[in-house]
C-alpha positions as CSV (number, residue, x, y, z in Angstrom):
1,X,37.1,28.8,1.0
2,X,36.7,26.8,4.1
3,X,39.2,24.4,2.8
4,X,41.6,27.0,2.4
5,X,41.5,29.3,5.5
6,X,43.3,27.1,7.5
7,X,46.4,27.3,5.7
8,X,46.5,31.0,6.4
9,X,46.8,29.9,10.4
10,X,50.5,27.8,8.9
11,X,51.5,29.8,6.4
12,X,51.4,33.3,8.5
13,X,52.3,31.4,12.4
14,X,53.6,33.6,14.5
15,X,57.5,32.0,14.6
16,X,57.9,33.4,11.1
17,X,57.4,37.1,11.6
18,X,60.3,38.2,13.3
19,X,62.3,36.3,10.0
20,X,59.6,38.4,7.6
21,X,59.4,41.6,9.6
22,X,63.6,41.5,8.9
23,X,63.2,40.9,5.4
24,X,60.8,44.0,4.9
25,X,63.7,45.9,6.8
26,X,66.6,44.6,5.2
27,X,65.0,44.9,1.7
28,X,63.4,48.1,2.4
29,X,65.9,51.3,1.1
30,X,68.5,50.8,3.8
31,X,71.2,52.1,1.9
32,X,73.9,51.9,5.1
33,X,73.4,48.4,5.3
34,X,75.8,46.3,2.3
35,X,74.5,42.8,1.3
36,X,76.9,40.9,3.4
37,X,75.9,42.6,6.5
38,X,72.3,41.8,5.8
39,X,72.5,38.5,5.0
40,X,74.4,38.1,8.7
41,X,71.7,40.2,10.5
42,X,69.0,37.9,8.6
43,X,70.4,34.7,9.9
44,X,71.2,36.1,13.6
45,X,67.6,36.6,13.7
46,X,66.4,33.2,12.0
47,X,69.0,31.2,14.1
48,X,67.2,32.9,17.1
49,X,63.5,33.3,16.6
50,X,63.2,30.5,14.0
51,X,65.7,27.5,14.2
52,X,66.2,27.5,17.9
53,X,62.5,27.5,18.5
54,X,61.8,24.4,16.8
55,X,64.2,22.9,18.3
56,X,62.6,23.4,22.1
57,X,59.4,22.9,20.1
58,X,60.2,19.1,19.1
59,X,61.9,18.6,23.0
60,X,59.0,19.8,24.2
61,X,56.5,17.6,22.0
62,X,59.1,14.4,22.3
63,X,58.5,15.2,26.2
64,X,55.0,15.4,25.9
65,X,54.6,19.2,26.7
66,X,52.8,20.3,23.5
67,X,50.9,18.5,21.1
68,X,51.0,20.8,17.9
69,X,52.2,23.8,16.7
70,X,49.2,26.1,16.8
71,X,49.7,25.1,21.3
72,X,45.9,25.2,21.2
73,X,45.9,25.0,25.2
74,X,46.9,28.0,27.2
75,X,48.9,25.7,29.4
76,X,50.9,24.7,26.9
77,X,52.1,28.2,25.6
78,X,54.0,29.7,28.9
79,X,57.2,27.3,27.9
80,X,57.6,28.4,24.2
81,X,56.3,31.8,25.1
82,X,58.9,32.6,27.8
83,X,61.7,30.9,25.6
84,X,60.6,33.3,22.8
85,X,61.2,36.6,25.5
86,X,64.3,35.4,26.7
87,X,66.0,34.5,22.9
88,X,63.8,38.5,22.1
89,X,66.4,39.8,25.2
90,X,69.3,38.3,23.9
91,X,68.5,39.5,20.3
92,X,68.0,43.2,21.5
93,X,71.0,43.4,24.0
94,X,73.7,41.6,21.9
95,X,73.2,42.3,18.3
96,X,70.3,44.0,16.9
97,X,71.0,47.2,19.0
98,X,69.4,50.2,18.7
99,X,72.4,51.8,18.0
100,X,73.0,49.9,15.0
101,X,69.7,49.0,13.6
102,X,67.1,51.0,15.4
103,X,63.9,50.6,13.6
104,X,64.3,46.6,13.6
105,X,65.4,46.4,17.4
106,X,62.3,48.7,18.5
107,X,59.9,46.0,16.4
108,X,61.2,43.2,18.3
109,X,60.9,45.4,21.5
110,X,57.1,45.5,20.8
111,X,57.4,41.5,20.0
112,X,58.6,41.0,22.8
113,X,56.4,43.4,25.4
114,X,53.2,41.7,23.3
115,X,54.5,38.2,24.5
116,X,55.1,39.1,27.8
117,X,51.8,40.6,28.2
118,X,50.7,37.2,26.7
119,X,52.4,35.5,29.7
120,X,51.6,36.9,32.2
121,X,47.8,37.2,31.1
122,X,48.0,33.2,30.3
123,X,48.7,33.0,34.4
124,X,44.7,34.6,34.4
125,X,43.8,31.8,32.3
126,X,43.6,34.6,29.3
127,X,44.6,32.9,26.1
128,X,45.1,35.5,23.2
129,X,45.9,34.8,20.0
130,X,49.4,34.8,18.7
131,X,49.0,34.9,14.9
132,X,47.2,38.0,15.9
133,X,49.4,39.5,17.8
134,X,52.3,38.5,15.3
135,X,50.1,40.0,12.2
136,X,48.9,43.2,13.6
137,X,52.8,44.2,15.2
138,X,54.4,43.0,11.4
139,X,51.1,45.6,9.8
140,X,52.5,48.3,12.1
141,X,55.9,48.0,11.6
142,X,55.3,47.8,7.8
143,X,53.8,51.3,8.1
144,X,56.0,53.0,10.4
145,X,59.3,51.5,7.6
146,X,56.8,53.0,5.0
147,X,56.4,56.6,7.0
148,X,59.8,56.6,7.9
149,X,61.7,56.2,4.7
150,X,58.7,58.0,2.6
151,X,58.3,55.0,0.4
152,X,54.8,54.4,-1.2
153,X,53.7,50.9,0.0
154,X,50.0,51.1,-0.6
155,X,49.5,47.6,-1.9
156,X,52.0,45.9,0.9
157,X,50.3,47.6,2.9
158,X,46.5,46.9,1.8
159,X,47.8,43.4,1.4
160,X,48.8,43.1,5.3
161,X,45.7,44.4,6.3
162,X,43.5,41.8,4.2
163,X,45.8,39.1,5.3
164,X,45.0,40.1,9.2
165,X,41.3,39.3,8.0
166,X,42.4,36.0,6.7
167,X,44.4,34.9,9.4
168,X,41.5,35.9,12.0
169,X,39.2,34.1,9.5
170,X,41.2,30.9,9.7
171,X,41.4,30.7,13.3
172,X,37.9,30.9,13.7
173,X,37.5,28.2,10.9
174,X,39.8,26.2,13.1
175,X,37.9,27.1,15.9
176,X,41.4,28.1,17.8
177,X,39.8,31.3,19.1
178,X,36.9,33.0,20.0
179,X,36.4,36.5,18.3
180,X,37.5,38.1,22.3
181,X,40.9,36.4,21.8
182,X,41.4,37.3,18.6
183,X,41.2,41.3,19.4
184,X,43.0,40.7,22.2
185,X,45.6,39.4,20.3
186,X,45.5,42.2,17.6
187,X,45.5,44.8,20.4
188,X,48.7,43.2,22.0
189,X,50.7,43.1,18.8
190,X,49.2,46.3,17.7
191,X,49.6,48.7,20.7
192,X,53.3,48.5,21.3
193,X,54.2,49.0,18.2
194,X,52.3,51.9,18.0
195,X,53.7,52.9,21.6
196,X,57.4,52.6,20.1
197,X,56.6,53.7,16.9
198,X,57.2,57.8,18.0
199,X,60.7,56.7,19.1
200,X,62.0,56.1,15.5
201,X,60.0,57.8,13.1
């Protein structure tokens, strides 16, 4: 089992949820939305949270500014972490309005108060973790979709949850965390979700 937690810390990073947390929208019942127009809000969101951060991730590493893609020193997450809220702006004020799709521009609202709160408390020397933060607001927003179009979703659900375990598990295994860090983390991704979560229901 040892052998295998740290996968969880790759498979589940945090630059992926934004792509999966769309997926779960898009394929969720949205009957307004037709195929072609999903496929064009999935990509928007891959081009921006996805492609274009590994991009400034191997600029940065070819520069010497990270060494890895876990960014296991606070000092080297305020870069990728402010690039992340300023591509999270431009994703929420040019095309994934609230107008047009509410529930998924209120989720990367929350994403992108948690990674604020991130940077600023990384100024304090306050590293949390990011893969918590990224599972705990994807959790959340996987309930509210489930409230909110009255779809039973028990075992996504329970899945989400067990995976949060795994995920905490393997960053301990990695020793990338203390256990502090890692609630912290869950509490950041968690709470704004939450906070938002009245304002589309």
């Amino acid at each position: 089992m040892k052998k295998i937690l740290p996968f969880f810390s790759y498979i589940f990073h945090p630059i992926f949820i934004p792509a999966v947390a769309t997926l779960f929208y898009l394929f969720y019942e949205v009957p307004e939305l037709v195929n072609q127009e999903k496929l064009f809000v999935f990509f928007q969101v891959v081009i921006v949270t996805l492609v274009i951060p590994i991009l400034a991730f191997l600029l940065l590493r070819a520069t010497g500014n990270v060494d890895s893609v876990m960014l296991s020193k606070a000092s080297q997450r305020k870069i990728p972490l402010l690039l992340h809220c300023f591509l999270l702006i431009l994703l929420v004020r040019t095309s994934i309005t609230i107008d047009r799709y509410p529930e998924l521009h209120f989720f990367l609202l929350g994403g992108l108060l948690s990674s604020l709160t991130a940077l600023l408390l990384l100024f304090g020397n306050i590293k949390a973790s990011l893969h918590m933060i990224g599972m705990s607001s994807l959790t959340v927003f996987v309930i509210g979709l489930s409230m909110h179009l009255q779809i039973q979703s028990v075992f996504t659900i329970g899945a989400l949850i067990l995976l949060n375990g795994f995920v905490a598990s393997s960053r301990l295994e990695m020793k990338a965390h203390t256990n502090q860090e890692l609630i912290l983390g869950f509490m950041l991704g968690a709470i704004p979700q939450l906070l938002l979560l009245v304002l589309w229901l």
